[in-house]
Each structure stands twice: as C-alpha cells, then as structure tokens.
N, C-alpha and C positions, 0 to 999 in steps of 0.2 A: 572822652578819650579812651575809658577803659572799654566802653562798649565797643569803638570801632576795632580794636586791636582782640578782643574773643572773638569779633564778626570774620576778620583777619583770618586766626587762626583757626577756626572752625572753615571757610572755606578752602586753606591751605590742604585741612584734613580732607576734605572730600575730592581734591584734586590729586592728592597721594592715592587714593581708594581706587580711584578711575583709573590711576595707572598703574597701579600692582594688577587690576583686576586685566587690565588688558595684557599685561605681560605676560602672566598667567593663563590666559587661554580660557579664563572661567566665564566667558561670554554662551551662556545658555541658548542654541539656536534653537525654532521651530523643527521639529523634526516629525514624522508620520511611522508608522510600519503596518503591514497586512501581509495575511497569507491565507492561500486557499488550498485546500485538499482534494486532490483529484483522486479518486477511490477506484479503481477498477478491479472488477473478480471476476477495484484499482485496482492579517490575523490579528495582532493588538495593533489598535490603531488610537493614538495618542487622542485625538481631539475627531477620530473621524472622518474629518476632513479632506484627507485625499485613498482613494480606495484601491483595490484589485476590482479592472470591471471585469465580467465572464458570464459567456455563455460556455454551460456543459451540458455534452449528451451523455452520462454514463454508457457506457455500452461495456459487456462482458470481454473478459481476455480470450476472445477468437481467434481464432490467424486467419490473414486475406482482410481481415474487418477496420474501422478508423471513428473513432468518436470526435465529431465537435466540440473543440477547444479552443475558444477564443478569450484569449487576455490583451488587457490594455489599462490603463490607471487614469482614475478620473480624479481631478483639484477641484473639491467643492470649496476648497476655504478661501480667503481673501487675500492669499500672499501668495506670490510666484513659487514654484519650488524645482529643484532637481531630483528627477524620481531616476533607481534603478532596480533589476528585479533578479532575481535567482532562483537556484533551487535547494531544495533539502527531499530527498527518495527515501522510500522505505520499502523494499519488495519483499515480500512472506515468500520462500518458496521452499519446497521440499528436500531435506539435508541430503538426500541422495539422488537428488533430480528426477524424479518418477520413476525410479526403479521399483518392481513390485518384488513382495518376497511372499513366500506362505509356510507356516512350520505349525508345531503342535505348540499347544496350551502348555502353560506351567502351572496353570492351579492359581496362581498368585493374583492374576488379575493387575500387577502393579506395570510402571511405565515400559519394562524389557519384555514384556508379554506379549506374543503374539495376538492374543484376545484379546478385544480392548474393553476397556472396563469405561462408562459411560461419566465424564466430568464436566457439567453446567459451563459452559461457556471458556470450552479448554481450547488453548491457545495452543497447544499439540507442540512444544518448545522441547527440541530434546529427549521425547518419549516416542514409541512407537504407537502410530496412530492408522485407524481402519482402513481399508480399499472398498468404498460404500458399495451397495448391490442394492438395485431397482428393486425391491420387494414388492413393490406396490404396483408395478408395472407386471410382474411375476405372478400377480393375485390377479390381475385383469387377464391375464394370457392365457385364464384357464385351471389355470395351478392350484390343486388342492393339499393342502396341509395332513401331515400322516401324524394318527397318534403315536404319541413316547410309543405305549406299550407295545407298538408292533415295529419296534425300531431295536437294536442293539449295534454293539460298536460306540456308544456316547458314554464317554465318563464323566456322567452325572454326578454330585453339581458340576465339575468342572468346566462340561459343556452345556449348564443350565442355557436357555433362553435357545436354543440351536431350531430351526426347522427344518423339516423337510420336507419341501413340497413337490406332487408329482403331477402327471399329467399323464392320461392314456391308461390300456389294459389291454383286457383279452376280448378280441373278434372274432364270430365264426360265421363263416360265408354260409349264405341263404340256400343257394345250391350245389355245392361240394361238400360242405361240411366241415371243411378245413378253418383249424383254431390260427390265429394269426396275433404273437402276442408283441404288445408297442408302448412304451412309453419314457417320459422325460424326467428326469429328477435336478432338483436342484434343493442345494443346502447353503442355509444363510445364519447369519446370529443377527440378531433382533439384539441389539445392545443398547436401545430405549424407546421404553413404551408410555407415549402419552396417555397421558390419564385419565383421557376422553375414551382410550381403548382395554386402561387395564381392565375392566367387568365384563369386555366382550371376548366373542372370540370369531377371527376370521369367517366373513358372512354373516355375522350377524348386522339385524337391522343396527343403523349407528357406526358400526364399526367403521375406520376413515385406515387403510393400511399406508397411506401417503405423511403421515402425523410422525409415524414409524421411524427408528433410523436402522439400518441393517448394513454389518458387511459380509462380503464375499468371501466364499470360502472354497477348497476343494475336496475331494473325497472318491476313494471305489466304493462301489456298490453291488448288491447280487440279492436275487430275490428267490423266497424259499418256496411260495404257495400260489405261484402266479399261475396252475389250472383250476384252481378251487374258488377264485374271484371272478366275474369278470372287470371292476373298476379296481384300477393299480391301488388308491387310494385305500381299499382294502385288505394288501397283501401285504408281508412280511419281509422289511428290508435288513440286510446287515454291512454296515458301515466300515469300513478301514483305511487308514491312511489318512482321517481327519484334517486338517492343516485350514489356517485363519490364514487372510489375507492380507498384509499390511506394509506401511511404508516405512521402511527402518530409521527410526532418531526423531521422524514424523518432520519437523519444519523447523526451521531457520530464518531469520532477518537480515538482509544486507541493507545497511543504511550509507546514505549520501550525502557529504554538507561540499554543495558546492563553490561557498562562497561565505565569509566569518560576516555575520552581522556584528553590526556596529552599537546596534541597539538594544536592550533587556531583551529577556527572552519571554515568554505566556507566564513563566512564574516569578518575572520581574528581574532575575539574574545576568551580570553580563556574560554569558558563556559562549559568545560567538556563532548561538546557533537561534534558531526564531522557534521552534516546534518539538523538536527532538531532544528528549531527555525531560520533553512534558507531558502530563498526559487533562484531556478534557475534551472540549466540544469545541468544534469550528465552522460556522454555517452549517447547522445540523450535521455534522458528520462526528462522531464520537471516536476517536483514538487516543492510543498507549504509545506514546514513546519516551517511558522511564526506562531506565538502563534494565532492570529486570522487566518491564513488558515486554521490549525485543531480544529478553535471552542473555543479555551481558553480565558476567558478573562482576563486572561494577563499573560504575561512570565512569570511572576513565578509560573504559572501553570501546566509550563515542567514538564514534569517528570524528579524525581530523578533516582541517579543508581540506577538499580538493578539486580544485579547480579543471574544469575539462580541460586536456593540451593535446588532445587527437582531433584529427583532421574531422573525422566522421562525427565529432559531438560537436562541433563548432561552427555552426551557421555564418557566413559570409552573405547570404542573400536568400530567395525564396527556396524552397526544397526541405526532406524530409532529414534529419540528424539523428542520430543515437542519444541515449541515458548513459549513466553510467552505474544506476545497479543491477540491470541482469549482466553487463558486462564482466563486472566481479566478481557476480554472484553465481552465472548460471555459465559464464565463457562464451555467451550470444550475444548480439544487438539484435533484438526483436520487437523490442518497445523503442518506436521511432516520434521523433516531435516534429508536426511539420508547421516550418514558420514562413514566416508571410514575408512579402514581397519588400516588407520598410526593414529590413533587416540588413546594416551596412556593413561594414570594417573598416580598420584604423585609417587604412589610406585614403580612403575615402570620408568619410563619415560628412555626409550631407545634412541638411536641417532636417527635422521630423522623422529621423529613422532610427533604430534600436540598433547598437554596437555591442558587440563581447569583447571584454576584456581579460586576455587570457592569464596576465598579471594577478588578477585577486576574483575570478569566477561570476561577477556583475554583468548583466545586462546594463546597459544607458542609454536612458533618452536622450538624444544630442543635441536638445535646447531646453529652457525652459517652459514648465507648464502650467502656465500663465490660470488666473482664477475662473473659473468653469469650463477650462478645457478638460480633452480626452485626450492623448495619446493616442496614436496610429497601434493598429496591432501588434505584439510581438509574437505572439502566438496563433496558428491556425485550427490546430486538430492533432487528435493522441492518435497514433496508428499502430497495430498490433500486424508486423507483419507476415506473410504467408511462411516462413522461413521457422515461424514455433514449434517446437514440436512436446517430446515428452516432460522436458527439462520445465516448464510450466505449468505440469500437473499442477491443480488447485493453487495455484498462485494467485498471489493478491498485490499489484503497485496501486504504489499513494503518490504523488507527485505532488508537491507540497511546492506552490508558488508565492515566495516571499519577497515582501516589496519594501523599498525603504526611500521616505522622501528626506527633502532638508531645504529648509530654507534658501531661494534661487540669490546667495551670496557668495562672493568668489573666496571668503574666508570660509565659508562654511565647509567646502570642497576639501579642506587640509586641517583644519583644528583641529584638535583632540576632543574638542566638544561634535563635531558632524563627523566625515564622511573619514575624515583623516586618511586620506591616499597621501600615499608618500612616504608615509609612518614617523613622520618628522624629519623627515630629508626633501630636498627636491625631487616631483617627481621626475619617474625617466620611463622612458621605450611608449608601449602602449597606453599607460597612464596618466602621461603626460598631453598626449595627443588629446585623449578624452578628456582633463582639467584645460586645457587650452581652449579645446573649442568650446566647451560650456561656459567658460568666463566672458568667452566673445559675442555669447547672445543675451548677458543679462543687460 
C-alpha cells in the first residue's frame, strides 16, 4: 500500500513538471542560424543542419558593373523547419566622401598630418589618410629619380622619404642647332618600403617599385642648370609650395541591422544582432565588427534595428532594390540587390516564394522546408550601379546575409523560445498574414 501511494505521488510530481514547463514557455525548439559575408572593394549554425546556399562572384565596387549573388537555404537535418533571412551592412567609406585636400607637413607625422606616417594594417578611422600615386607605374613611364642633393625646397627630415622623379632634358637639332629644353616632374612620398626594396635602389636588379606604397602630392618647380645637362635627371631642381595629398578624418563605418535576431550572436550573446559587434572569420573571410573596430565609441553606439520601410529597399517581386547603408551613409542608392523572380508580398504570398515583412525586417519562406530540400532563390546578384561616383572612393560593403531556422511548429512561430512574432500579443497586419500562412502548410 505504501509503495502504490509514493508511485502516486511521484507521478502526480511529474505531471505538475509538464505543466509549469508548458506554461512557462520553456519548451527548448530546434532552432538553426547562418550568415554569410559578401566582401566587395565588398554564420553559427547550431547543428549545421540547415545552411545559407550561395554562389559569389566577388567583383570590385565599379559602376555599370553586377556580381553574382545567389542565395537560398538548404535543410540537411531530419525535421521540417521554418527559415527566414535578413541583413546586417557594414560599408567603410570616406568621412568626407572623396573629397581630396593637399596642405603642408607638420613635422609630427601623427593622425591630423597631412603626411601620412605608415601603420601595419590601419584601419584609417578618424585620422587623415593618403591619396595613393602609381609610383610604380611612374618608374615604368620612364621616370628617373633625382638625387636629394641636387634638390632644395625639402624640409628634411620632415619631408624624409619625398622623390622626385623626372623625365626628359635638353635637345639640339641635328641641323639648325637649336637647344630644345623638355621635360616632366613628378613628386611622390614613398610612406613604405618593403623590405625586399629597402638595400636597393630604383633600377636596381631586384628592385620590385609595385611592393612600394606612395602618395600624391603637389608642388612648383624651376630649374637652375638646364644648359649645362643634357639629361633633366641631372640638373638642379628647387621645390616650393610642397603640399601632401590626402582624405581629411580618412574613413568611417555605416552599419545596418535590418532585422533583431532571435538567436545568440558569434560570441554566444543575445544582442539582437548575428555579426556586428563581433569580430572573427566567416567562410574565410576575416572581419571586425567590435564597436571599436568600426570607430564607435562604445557598444551602445550599434545600431538599432531597422527595418527597410521605403518603397525602393522593398522587393515585391523580381527587379533590382536598394541597401540601406550607402543611403545613410553616402545620400545614394548605388549598391543595388537584384532579386529573383519567387519574391512575393503579403497579399499575395504563394507557396514557395520569399516575402518581406516590413513589421520586423525578415525575409520568409512561405512554407516549410521539408528534410533535403532547398529553397527557391531569394537573391540574384549585387549590382553597383552606373549612378557612383566620388562619394565611393575606396569604399568597401560587406553584406552580411543572416538566416535563422526553427522548428516547422505553429508554437514555435510565437514562443519566447523561437521566432516569437507578436512579442506576446497576437499577431497583427503583416505578421500575422505570414504566421497564418506558415501554420497552414505544416
């Protein structure tokens, strides 16, 4: 008798368990995440089981030009799921949009300098940073380098590293007799020298002037002994009005969360964002986005979400849409995304096509994705349109495409544990459409 009545109340206990746990919410779904980095000069996945598929053609930031980008998400694991996808941006571009400036040296070498002083993998954040010059294009052109000593106008050290190289001299016709004098100068800083080159010197065997970095600079010129030479290379130059050439504050970061993950972030944290505010490797591509790698001074300086709500970032079906950080960053749409043809909206939303929801920044699959399927495209290709201009000097986008599955359960859609649309209310408007229809195909 005493056995049956502990048997009693030991399952009475596990019956209490099951129902706090359910009231609670603490039902642990299957969930997935990934993201991929699209680099142009531009992730944790739980069990690996459902991925970001993609083909990339990197291609440089041209205008007129379009790299291949095709994304879609594959379900290798053994349970249905509901996948959605977004974005998180990060565009590097110049604090004063390609403006160029040129002034004199301070001496100091440090970040307000005209002159730039050479820093192992500088992020150029905030300091004034070089306007490069082909040096090594300038050595192939002919251009010969003029010794310091027959140079003045350099305020040495200040303008240690400086060259100037010339091209041309004095001519005299075969049969008139007439001197004809001609030639080019150009002045560059040499602000680092590999050290495959420092034992050499321009033309020597070895010597590689492509290894080089150099920037542009401007200057007057006048020459003192140009009948006593005939090669310019060996006359006497004197220099004034020196000035470096450079991009004032040098670069900036605009970052983009278009959409709060649901799920930890690469450093395991829930912060609403999948990438940004981490830094590491992602399918070989190595990036910085801690609040000091893109310049902030301090994490709460991330960006919030923010969901596209302009017509031109918001695909309804195939054609080419906007980003949204050269928009805030540069006052352009020039970085365009062209999506594919299964790209629907609310009113519609057919089986097998990608929806935006402009409620909470989510792409959606509008069924589930059943075990070894793929997803229809959502994406075609990055386009850099003809419309660029200076304002993307040296600029760099990362497009950072973040996926997140869940378990194909109509609970898992609203819990606190998954997707939780709604935010613990019922949903409404456009989010409601998209919980609708996916409870209707599991």
């Amino acid at each position: 008798m005493k056995k049956n009545n502990k048997k009693k109340k030991l399952m009475a206990a596990a019956a209490a368990l099951a129902l706090i746990a359910a009231i609670s919410g603490t039902f642990a779904w299957i969930t997935a995440q990934d993201q991929r980095i699209n680099r142009a000069e531009s992730a944790a996945v739980s069990d690996n089981s459902v991925t970001v598929k993609e083909t990339w053609e990197p291609k440089p930031l041209v205008p007129g030009t379009e790299a291949t980008k095709e994304v879609a998400v594959s379900n290798t694991g053994t349970a249905s799921v509901f996948v959605r996808v977004s974005y998180e941006e990060v565009l590097k571009h110049l604090d004063k949009l390609g403006a160029e400036k040129y002034d004199t040296t301070t001496g100091t070498g440090d970040k307000a300098d005209p002159k730039y002083k050479y820093v192992a993998n500088d992020s150029g954040l905030g300091k004034h940073m070089p306007i490069n010059f082909n040096g090594d294009q300038t050595y192939k052109d002919g251009f010969v380098q003029v010794p310091a000593g027959q140079i003045t106008g350099l305020a040495t050290p200040a303008d240690d590293n400086v060259k100037l190289l010339v091209k041309g001299g004095k001519t005299i016709d075969a049969v008139t007799g007439a001197e004809k004098i001609s030639y080019e100068a150009k002045l560059m800083h040499e602000y680092f020298t590999h050290t495959s080159n420092s034992s050499l010197n321009p033309g020597d065997v070895g010597y590689d002037a492509s290894l080089n970095n150099y920037q542009s600079m401007t200057f007057n010129i006048t020459v003192s002994n140009e009948n006593s030479k005939l090669d310019a290379k060996d006359w006497n130059f004197a220099l004034t009005n020196v000035k470096y050439g450079y991009y004032e504050n040098g670069y900036k970061n605009t970052t983009v969360n278009w959409a709060k993950s649901s799920l930890p972030d690469e450093d395991g944290a829930d912060t609403g964002r999948a990438l940004i505010g981490t830094d590491g490797v992602r399918y070989s591509v190595d990036y910085n986005y801690t609040f000091g790698g893109l310049g902030y001074a301090a994490a709460t300086d991330l960006p919030a979400v923010t969901p596209a709500i302009v017509a031109d970032q918001i695909p309804t079906a195939a054609g080419n849409k906007g980003v949204q950080a050269d928009t805030n960053g540069l006052a352009k749409s020039s970085i365009r995304i062209g999506y594919s043809a299964d790209v629907t909206d609310t009113t519609l939303l057919v089986n097998e096509k990608w929806v935006y929801n402009e409620d909470d920044g989510w792409f959606y699959y509008t069924v589930p994705v059943k075990s070894g399927e793929t997803t229809k495209n959502l994406l075609e290709k990055l386009i850099f349109d003809s419309s660029m201009s200076t304002e993307y000097t040296n600029a760099s986008y990362d497009l950072v495409v973040k996926m997140e599955a869940v378990q194909a359960n109509a609970d898992a859609l609203t819990d606190t544990a998954g997707w939780h649309l709604g935010g613990g209310t019922t949903p409404t408007g456009d989010t409601l459409a998209i919980v609708t229809k996916l409870k209707a195909g599991i």
